[in-house]
C-alpha positions in Angstrom: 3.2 -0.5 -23.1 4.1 -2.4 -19.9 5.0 0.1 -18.1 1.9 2.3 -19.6 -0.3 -0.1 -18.0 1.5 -0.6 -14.2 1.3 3.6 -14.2 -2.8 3.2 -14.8 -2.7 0.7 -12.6 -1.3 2.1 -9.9 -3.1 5.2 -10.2 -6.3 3.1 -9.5 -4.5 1.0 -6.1 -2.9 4.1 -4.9 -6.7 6.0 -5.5 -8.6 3.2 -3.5 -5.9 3.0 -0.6 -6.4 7.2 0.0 -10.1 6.6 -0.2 -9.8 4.2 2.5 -7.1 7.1 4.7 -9.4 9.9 3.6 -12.9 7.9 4.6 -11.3 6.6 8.1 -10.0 10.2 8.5 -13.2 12.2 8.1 -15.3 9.7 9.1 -13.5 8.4 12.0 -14.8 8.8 15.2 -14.6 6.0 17.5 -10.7 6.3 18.3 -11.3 5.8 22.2 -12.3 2.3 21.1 -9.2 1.3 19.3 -6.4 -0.4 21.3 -3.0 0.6 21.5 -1.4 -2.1 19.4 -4.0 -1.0 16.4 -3.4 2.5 16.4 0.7 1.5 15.8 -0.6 -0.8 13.3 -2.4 1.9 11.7 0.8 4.2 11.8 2.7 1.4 9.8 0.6 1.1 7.6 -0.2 4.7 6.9 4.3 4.8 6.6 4.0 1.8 4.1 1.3 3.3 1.7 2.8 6.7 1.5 6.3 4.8 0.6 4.2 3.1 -1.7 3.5 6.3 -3.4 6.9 7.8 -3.1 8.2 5.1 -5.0 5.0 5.3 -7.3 5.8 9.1 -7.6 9.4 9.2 -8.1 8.9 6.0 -10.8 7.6 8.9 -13.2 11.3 10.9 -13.0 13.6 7.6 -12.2 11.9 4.4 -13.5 13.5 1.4 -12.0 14.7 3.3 -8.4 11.2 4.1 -7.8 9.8 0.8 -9.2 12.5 -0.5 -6.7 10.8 1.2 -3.6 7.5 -0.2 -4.8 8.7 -4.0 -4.8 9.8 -4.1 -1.5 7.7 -2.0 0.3 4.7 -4.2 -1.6 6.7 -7.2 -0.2 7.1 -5.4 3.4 2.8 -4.6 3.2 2.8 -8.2 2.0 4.6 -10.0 5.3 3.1 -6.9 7.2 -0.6 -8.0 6.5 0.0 -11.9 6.9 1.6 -10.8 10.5 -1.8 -8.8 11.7 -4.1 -10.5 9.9 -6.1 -12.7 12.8 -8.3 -14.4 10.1 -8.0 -14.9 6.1 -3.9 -14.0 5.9 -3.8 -15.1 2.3 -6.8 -12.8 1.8 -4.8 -9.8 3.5 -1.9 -10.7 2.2 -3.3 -10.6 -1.2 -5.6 -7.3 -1.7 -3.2 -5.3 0.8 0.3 -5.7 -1.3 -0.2 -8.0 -4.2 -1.7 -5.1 -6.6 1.4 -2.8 -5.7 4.3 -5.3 -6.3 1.9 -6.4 -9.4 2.6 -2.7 -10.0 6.1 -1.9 -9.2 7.0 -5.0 -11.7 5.1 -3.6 -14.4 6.7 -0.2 -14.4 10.4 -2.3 -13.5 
C-alpha cells in the first residue's frame, strides 16, 4: 500500500515539475535576459529532475535501486535549492526536493 501511494504520488510531483519544463519551454522567450550563471542553474536542474524520473521510472522494474536514485538525487535538489535560493531557502528547499525524497521513501 506504501508503495502504491509514493507511485501516485510521484506521478503527481513528476507531472507538476514537466508542466513547469514544458510551460518555460513553449512559453519562454526572454532568454537574452537571463544571465549566465542561471542558464547553468537551469541545466542542473533540468539533469536533476530527469534523474528524478529515471529513478521514478526504473522503481516500476527494480524497486529499491530506483527508489535509491530518488533519495539522493531529492537530497542533491534539496542542498541544490538551499545553495541558489537568494531568499526563502527553507521554502526552496522544501517544495523543490522534499515531495521526491517523501517519494523515493515511500516506494523504498
Amino acid at each position: 500500500m506504501r508503495t502504491k501511494i509514493g507511485r501516485i504520488l510521484g506521478i503527481i510531483v513528476i507531472s507538476i515539475w514537466l508542466i513547469i519544463f514544458f510551460g518555460e519551454i513553449l512559453g519562454g522567450g526572454g532568454e537574452e535576459y537571463l544571465t549566465e550563471s542561471a542558464k547553468i542553474e537551469g541545466i542542473i536542474l533540468m539533469i536533476i529532475v530527469l534523474t528524478e524520473i529515471f529513478g521514478f521510472v526504473l522503481s516500476w522494474k527494480y524497486r529499491k535501486v530506483g527508489a535509491l536514485i530518488v533519495i539522493f538525487t531529492a537530497i542533491i535538489f534539496i542542498i541544490f535549492a538551499g545553495v541558489t535560493a537568494g531568499q526563502n531557502v527553507l521554502l526552496a528547499m522544501s517544495v523543490s526536493g522534499l515531495p521526491f525524497l517523501i517519494v523515493g521513501i515511500l516506494i523504498y
